[in-house]
C-alpha positions in Angstrom: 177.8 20.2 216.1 176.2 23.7 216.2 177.2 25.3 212.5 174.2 27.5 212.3 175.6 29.9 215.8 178.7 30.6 213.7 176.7 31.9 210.3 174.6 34.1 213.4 177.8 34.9 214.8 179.7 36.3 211.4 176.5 37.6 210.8 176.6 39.9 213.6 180.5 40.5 213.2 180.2 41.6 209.8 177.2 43.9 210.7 179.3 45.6 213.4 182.6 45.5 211.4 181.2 47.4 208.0 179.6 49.9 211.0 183.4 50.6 211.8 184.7 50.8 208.3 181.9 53.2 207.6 182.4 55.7 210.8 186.0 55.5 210.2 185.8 56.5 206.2 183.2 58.9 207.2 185.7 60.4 210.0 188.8 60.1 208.3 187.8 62.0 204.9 185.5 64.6 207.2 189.1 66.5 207.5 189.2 66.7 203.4 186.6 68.9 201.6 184.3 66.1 200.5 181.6 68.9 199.7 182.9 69.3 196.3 182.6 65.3 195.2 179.7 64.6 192.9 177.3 63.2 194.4 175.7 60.4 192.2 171.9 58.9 192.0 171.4 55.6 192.0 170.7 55.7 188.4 174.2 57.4 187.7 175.8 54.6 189.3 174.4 52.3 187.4 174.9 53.9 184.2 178.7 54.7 185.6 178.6 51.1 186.1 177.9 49.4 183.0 180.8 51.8 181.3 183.2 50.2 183.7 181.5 46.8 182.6 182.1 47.6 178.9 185.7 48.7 179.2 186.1 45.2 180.6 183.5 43.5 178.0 180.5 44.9 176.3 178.5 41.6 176.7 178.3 42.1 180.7 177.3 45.5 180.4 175.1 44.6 177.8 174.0 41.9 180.4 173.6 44.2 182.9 171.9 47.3 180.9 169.5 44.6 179.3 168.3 43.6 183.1 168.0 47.0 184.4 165.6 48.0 181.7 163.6 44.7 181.9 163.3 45.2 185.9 163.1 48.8 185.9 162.2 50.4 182.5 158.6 51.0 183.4 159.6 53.1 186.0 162.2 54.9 184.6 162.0 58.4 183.6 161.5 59.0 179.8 165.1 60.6 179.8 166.9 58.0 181.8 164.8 55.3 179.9 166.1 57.3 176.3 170.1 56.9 178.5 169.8 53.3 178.5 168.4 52.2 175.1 171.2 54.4 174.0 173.7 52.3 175.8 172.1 49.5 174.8 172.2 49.8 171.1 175.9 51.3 171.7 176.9 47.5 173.3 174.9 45.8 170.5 177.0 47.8 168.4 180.5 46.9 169.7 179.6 43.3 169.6 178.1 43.0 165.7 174.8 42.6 167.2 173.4 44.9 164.2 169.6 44.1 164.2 169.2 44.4 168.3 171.0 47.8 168.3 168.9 49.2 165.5 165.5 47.6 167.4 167.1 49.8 170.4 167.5 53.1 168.4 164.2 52.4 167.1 162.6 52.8 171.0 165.4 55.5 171.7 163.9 57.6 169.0 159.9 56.5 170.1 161.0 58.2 173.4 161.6 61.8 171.2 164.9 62.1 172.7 166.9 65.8 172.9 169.7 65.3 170.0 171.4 68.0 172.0 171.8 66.3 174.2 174.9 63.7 175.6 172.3 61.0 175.2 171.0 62.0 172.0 174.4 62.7 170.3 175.1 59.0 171.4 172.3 58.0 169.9 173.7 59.6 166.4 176.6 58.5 166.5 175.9 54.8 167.5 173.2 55.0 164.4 175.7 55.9 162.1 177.9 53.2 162.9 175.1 50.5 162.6 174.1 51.7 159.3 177.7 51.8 158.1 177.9 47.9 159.8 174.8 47.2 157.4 176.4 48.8 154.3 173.7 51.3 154.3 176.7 54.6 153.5 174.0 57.1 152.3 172.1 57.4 155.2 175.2 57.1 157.9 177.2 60.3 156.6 174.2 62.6 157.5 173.8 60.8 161.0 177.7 62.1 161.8 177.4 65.5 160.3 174.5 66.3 162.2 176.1 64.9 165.6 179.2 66.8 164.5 177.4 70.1 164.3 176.1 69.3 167.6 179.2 68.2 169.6 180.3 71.6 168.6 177.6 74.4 169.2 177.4 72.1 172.8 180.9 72.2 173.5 180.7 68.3 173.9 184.8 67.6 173.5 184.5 63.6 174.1 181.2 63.3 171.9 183.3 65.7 169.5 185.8 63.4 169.2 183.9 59.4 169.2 182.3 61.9 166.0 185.8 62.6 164.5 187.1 58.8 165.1 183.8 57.2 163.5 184.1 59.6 160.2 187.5 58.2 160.0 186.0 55.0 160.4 183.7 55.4 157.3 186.4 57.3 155.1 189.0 54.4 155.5 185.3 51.8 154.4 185.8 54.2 151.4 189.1 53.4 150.8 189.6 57.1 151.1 192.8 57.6 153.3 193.7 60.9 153.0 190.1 61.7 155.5 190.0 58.9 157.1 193.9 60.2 158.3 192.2 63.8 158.5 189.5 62.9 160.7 192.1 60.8 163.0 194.2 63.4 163.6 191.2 65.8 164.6 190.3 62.9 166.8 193.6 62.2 168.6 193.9 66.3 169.2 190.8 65.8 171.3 191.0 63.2 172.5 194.7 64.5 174.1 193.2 67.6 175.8 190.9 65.7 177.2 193.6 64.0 179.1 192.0 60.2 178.9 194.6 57.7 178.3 191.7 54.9 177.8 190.4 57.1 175.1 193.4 57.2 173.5 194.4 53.6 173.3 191.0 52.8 172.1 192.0 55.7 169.1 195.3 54.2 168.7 193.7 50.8 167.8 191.2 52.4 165.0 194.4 54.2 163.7 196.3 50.6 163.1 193.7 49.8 160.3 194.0 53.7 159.0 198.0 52.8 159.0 197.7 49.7 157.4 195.4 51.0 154.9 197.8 53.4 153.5 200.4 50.3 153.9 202.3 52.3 156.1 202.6 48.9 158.0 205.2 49.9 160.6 203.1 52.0 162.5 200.4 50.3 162.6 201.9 47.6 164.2 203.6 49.8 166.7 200.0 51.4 167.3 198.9 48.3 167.7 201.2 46.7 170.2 201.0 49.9 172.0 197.5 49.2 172.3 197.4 45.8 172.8 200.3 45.9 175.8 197.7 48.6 177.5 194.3 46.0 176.8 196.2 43.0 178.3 197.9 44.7 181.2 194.3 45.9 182.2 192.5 42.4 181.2 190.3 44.3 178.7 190.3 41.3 176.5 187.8 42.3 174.2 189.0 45.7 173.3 192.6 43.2 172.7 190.9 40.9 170.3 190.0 44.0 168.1 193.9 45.2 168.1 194.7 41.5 167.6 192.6 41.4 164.8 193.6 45.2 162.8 197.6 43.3 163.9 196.7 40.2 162.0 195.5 42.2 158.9 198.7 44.2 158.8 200.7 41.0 159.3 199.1 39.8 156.2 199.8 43.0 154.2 203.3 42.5 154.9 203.4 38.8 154.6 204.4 37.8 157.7 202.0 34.6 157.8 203.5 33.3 161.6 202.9 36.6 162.6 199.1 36.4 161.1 198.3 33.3 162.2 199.7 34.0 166.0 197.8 37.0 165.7 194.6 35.2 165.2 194.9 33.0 167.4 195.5 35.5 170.3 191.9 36.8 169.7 190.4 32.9 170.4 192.4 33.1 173.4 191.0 36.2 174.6 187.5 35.6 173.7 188.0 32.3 175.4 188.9 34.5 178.6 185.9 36.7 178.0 183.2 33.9 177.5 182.4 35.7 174.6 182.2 33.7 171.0 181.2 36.4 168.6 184.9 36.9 167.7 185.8 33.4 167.3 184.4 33.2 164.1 186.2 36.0 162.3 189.5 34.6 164.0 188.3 31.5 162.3 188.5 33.0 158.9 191.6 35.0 159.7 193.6 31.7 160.0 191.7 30.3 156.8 193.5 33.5 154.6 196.7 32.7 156.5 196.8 29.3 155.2 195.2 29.6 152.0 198.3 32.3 151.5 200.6 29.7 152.6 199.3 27.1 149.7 198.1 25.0 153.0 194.6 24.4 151.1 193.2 21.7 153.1 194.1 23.8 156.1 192.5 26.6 154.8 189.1 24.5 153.8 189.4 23.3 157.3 189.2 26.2 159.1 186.5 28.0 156.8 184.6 25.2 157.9 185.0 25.9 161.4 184.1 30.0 160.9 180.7 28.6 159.0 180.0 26.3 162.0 180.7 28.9 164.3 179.3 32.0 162.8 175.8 33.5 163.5 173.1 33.2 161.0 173.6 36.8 160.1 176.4 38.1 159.0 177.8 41.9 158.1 177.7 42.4 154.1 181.6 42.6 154.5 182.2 39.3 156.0 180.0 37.7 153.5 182.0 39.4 150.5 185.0 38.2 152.1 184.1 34.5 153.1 182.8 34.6 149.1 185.6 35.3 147.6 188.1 32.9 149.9 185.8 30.0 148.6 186.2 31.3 145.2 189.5 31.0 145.1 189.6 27.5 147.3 187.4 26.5 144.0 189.5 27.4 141.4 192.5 25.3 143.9 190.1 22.5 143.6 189.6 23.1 139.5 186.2 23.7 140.4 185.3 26.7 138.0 181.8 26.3 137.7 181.7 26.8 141.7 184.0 29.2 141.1 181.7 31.2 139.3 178.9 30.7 141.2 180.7 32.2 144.3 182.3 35.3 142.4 178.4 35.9 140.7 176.8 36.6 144.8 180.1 38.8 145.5 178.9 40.6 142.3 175.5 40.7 143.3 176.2 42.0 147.1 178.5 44.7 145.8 176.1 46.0 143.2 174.0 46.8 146.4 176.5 48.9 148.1 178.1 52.4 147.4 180.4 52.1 144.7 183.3 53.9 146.3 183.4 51.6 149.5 183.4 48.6 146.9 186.8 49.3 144.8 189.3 47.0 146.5 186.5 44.2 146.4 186.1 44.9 142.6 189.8 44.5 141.7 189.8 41.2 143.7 186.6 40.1 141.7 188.2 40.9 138.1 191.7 39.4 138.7 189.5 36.2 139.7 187.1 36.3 136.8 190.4 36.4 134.8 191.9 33.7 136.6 188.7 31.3 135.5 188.4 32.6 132.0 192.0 31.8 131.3 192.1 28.0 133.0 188.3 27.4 130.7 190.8 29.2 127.8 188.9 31.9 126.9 192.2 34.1 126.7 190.4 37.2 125.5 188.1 37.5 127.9 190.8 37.1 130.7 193.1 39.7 129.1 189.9 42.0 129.0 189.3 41.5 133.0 193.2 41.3 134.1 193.3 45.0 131.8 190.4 46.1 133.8 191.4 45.0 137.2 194.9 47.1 136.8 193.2 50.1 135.6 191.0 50.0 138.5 193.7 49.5 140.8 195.8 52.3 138.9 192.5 54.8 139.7 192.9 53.7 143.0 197.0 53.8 143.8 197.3 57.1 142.1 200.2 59.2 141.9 198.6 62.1 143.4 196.8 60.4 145.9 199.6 58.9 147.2 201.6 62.4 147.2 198.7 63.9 149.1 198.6 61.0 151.8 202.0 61.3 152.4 201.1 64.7 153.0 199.0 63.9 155.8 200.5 61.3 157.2 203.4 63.0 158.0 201.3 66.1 159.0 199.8 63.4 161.5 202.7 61.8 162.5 204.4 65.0 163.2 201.2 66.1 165.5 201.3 62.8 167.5 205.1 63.9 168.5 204.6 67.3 169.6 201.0 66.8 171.6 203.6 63.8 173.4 206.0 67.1 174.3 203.2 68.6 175.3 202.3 65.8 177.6 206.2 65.6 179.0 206.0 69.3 179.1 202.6 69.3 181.3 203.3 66.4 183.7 206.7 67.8 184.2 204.7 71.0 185.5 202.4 68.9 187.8 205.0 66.7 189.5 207.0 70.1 190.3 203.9 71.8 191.6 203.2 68.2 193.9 206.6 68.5 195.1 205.7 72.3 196.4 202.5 70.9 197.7 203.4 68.0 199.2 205.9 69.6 201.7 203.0 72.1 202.5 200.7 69.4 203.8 202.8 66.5 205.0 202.2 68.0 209.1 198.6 68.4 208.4 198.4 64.9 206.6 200.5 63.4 210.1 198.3 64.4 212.4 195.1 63.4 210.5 196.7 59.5 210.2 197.5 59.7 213.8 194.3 61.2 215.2 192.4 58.4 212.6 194.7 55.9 213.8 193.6 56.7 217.6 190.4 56.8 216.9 190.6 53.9 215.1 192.0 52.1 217.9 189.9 53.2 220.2 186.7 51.9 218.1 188.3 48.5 217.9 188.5 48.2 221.4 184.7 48.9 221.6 184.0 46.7 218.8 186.2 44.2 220.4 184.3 44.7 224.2 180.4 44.6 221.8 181.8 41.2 219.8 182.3 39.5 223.3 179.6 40.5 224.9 177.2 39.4 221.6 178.6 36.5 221.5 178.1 35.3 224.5 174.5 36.2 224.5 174.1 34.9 221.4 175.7 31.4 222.9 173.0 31.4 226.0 170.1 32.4 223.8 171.2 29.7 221.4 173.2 27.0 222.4 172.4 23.8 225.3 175.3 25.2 228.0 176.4 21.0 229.4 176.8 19.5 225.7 177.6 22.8 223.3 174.9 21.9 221.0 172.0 24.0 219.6 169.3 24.3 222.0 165.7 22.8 221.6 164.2 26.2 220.5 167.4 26.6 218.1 167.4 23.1 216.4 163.5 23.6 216.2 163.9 26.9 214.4 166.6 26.0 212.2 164.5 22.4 211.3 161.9 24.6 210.3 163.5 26.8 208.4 165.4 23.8 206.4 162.5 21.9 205.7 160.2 25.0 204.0 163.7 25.1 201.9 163.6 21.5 200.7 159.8 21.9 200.2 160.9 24.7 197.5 163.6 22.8 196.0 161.8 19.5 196.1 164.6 17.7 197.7 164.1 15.3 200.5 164.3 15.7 204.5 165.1 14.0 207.5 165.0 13.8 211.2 166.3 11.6 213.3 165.6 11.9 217.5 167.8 9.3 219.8 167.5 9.3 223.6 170.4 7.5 226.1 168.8 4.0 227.3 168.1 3.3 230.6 169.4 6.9 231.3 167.8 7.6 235.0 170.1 4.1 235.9 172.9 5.9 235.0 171.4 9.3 237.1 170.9 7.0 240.2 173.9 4.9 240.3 176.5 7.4 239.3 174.5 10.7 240.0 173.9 13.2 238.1 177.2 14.5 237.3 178.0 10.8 236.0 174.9 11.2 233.8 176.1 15.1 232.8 179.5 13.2 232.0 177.7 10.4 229.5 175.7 13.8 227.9 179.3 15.5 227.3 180.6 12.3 225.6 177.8 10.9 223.6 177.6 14.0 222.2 180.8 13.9 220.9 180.4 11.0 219.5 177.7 11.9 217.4 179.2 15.1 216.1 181.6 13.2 214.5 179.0 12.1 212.2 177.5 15.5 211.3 178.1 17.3 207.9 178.3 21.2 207.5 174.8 21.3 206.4 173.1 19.2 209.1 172.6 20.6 213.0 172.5 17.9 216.4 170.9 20.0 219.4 170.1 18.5 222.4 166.1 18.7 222.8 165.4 17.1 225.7 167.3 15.4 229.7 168.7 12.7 227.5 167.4 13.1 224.2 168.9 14.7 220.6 167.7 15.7 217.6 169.8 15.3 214.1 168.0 17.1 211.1 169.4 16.5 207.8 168.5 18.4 205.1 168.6 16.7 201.5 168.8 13.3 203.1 166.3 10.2 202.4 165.2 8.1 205.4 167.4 4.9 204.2 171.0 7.5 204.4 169.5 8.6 207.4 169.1 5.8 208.9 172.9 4.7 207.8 174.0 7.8 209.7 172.0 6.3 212.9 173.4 3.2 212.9 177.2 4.4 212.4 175.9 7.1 215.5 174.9 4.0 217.5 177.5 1.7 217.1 180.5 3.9 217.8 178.1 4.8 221.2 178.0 0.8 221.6 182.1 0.4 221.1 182.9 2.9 223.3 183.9 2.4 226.8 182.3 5.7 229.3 184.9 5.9 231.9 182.6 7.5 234.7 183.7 7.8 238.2 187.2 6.0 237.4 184.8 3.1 236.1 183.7 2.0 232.2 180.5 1.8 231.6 178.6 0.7 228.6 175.9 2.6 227.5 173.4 2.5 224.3 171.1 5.1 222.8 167.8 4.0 221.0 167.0 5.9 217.3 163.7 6.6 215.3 164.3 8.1 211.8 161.6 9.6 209.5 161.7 11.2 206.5 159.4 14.0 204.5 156.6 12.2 202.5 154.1 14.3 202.7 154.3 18.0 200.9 151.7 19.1 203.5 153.5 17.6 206.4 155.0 20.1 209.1 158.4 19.7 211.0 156.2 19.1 213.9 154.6 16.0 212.1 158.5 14.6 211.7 159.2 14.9 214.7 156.6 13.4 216.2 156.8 10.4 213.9 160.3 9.8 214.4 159.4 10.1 218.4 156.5 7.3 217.5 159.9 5.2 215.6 162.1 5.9 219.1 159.6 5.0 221.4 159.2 1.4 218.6 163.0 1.0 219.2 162.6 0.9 222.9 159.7 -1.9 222.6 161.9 -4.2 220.4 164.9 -3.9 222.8 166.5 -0.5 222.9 170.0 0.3 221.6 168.5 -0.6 217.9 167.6 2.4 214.8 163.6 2.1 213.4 162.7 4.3 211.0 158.9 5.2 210.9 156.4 3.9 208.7 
């Protein structure tokens, strides 16, 4: 069988047929003005790249960003160099890698990067939101104001508004609605004349948590699903499992514990589909809040469990505060106050670390649970004293005016989102009445560009056609032995060669094995030589049969063959040999209207020696053929 001519044949083909593709783009779009498209470096398509990777999932872009900078970052320019880190640290962020995007912000800065720059407003804003990750709120704050002041004295619109969506961000850490809702709606009027529907959804998923915050529930779920219909039509499953998760929180505000849980685990399935585990965990401990809710306590230990087996070794400050306080109150299930305590005592001492504002849900949780213990160890006092503390911390909280003011804004925001949506009717109503004028105006031009490109194309097939015939035939008489349609001695050679420096490198074994017709110039002299150019044809055939996809048979010699088999010992070998002989042995040669028996003799040997050549196989399978003979011909020896 000769394989290897049709991987030198497709070769070819595909060589020719991308030559086609290309003159044909090239000739089709020359009638267009392709002057005006930007035209990219290689290191713009790279960076262009890794966005497209990270709408998809951060970790390949990550991935990606990570080998470009280990392969190329010393020969990067210090600017293109200070582009990547950026990016870098910005996919760190997205998937809680906190440390590794701060070591990359860290090198950014090394490189004294131009903070008026696209890059360098990146670089704030991707700061900031590490910091806030950390708990660190004094030092983010300054980090957005100063890319804030930036974004506008540059003009930078999209920077301008990833500013507006990350102050929100913080405000809403701050339990402080009213900006958090402020900052969203400068965000979402950017983000609109910016036309980016991408954009948009990815605001639309920070505003569910804004919504739910101010437990305007109902539109954050409707945010949300908008959202998460867009992610999973596209298949960008991570951006989904954020959406699922800011869905499951406002299922739970709301009570709707199927909902929740169904929710939660959505965002295992999706970070099953993107390889990626880091959300696993938090889904984890999202079903162990459904179920403690639900009075399913076992459940609820069971899967809190599962989010400590599954969780890195570092964790945000928020996520511990929250895992703390869920076995707090699985203790006090459990009557286990003195655990209890414990647990509630590390929330206390993590919060004392952080600002006090961003702390004030936490700290009504913490006193209605030191209440809970001091009244079950019957110290009543004490547990009036905390429950009285927890509600007037709660009441500073839910005031009346704050709650008059957000309403304020919310529907100030609400009634924004509808008319920038009558804006977009309004505009694309515009555009598809101007394509209609348009369109009419070039549909002549447009015919006789797809009919000249479709004669022209034409017309390059049929050369392409007239080339991929004559190549291949030259390629089959430079290649291939013309009687049997095996590989030719210089091919098999060549491709034995090639094979064995391959196994060498892989330290896999190697095999030859050369068989010759017996008594061959008989068959010449008693039924001429197109009775022996008939046995040729047939035994050839024969022995295909027994060839895999990896192996090549090419007829070396008058009557002789060569099988190499790559990844093969001598003792499979010398199986394949004997199943090649015997079907020779069984079959009948009808030659001249007459059957004739013929045999072949085999010698098979086998790679021992690392310093060994192909020519050094061959030539001791020859010595194992010529042994064969000796002891009686149509018999397989394998060399010693």
């Amino acid at each position: 069988m000769y394989v290897k001519k049709e991987n030198s044949d497709f070769t070819l083909n595909t060589v020719i047929y991308l030559r086609l593709a290309l003159i044909t783009f090239f000739l089709f779009f020359s009638f267009k003005a392709y002057s005006s498209s930007p035209n990219f470096n290689t290191i713009s398509k790279a960076f262009d790249h890794f966005e497209e990777l990270s709408a998809k999932d951060p970790s390949l872009a990550l991935e990606a960003a990570t080998k470009m900078m280990t392969e190329q970052g010393s020969t990067l320019s210090q600017e293109n160099k200070t582009t990547l880190l950026a990016k870098i640290a910005q996919y760190n962020y997205f998937l809680g890698n906190v440390t590794q995007g701060i070591a990359a912000i860290e090198q950014a800065y090394a490189l004294n990067p131009d903070f008026n720059s696209d890059t360098g407003l990146l670089l704030l804003i991707t700061h900031g939101a590490l910091l806030l990750s950390k708990g660190e709120l004094e030092q983010t704050m300054p980090l957005y104001a100063k890319a804030e002041k930036i974004a506008i004295a540059t003009e930078n619109t999209k920077r301008l508004a990833e500013v507006y969506s990350y102050i929100a961000g913080y405000y809403s850490i701050l339990h402080d609605d009213i900006q958090a809702l402020k900052y969203f709606h400068q965000s979402y009027v950017l983000v609109e004349q910016l036309n980016n529907e991408l954009e948009m959804m990815y605001l639309k998923s920070q505003m569910t948590g804004a919504y739910s915050n101010i437990h305007d529930n109902e539109n954050a779920i409707k945010l949300g699903n908008e959202a998460l219909s867009y992610f999973i039509e596209r298949e960008f499953y991570f951006d989904a499992l954020y959406v699922q998760s800011e869905l499951a929180n406002s299922y739970l505000n709301i009570k709707d514990y199927n909902k929740a849980k169904i929710a939660f685990e959505n965002v295992i399935i999706f970070s099953k589909k993107t390889l990626s585990e880091a959300s696993i965990p938090i889904a984890n401990f999202g079903l162990a809040e459904v179920y403690f809710a639900l009075e399913d306590y076992d459940k609820s230990r069971e899967y809190l469990q599962i989010f400590h087996e599954t969780r890195p070794a570092e964790v945000l400050t928020f996520t511990r505060v929250n895992y703390l306080v869920l076995e707090a109150k699985l203790a006090i299930t459990d009557n286990n106050l003195v655990l209890a305590q414990e647990k509630i005592s590390e929330v206390e001492a993590t919060l004392d670390t952080l600002d006090k504002n961003a702390t004030l849900s936490w700290k009504v949780k913490v006193l209605s649970i030191k209440a809970k213990i001091a009244y079950l160890n019957k110290d009543y006092e004490s547990a009036y004293l905390f429950e009285r503390e927890s509600k007037e911390l709660h009441n500073t909280y839910q005031n009346t005016q704050r709650e008059t003011i957000r309403s304020k804004f919310k529907i100030l925001f609400d009634t924004d989102q509808t008319r920038l949506q009558n804006k977009i009717l309004a505009r694309d109503k515009l555009l598809d009445k101007a394509a209609l004028k348009s369109a009419e105006q070039e549909k002549w031009i447009q015919y006789l560009i797809i009919l000249f490109t479709l004669a022209l194309t034409c017309f390059l097939i049929f050369l392409v056609r007239r080339q991929v015939k004559t190549s291949k035939y030259l390629n089959k008489l430079a290649n291939t032995d013309a009687l049997t349609g095996l590989a030719n001695r210089r091919f098999t050679f060549k491709y034995a060669e090639n094979k064995l420096i391959t196994c060498k490198n892989h330290n896999s074994p190697f095999a030859v094995v050369v068989f010759d017709i017996d008594h061959f110039k008989i068959v010449n002299d008693t039924y001429g030589h197109a009775g022996g150019d008939i046995a040729l044809i047939n035994i050839a055939k024969i022995a295909n049969e027994y060839v895999r996809e990896q192996d090549i048979l090419g007829r070396i010699g008058g009557e002789e063959f060569l099988l190499v088999l790559p990844k093969t010992t001598a003792k499979k070998a010398r199986m394949v040999a004997q199943r090649i002989r015997a079907a020779i042995d069984d079959n009948d040669f009808l030659i001249n209207e007459l059957h004739v028996k013929i045999t072949a003799s085999f010698g098979v040997s086998e790679l021992s020696n690392p310093e060994h050549s192909f020519n050094h196989l061959f030539q001791d399978a020859d010595d194992a053929l010529y042994q064969a003979k000796a002891l009686g011909r149509n018999r397989v020896e394998v060399a010693k």
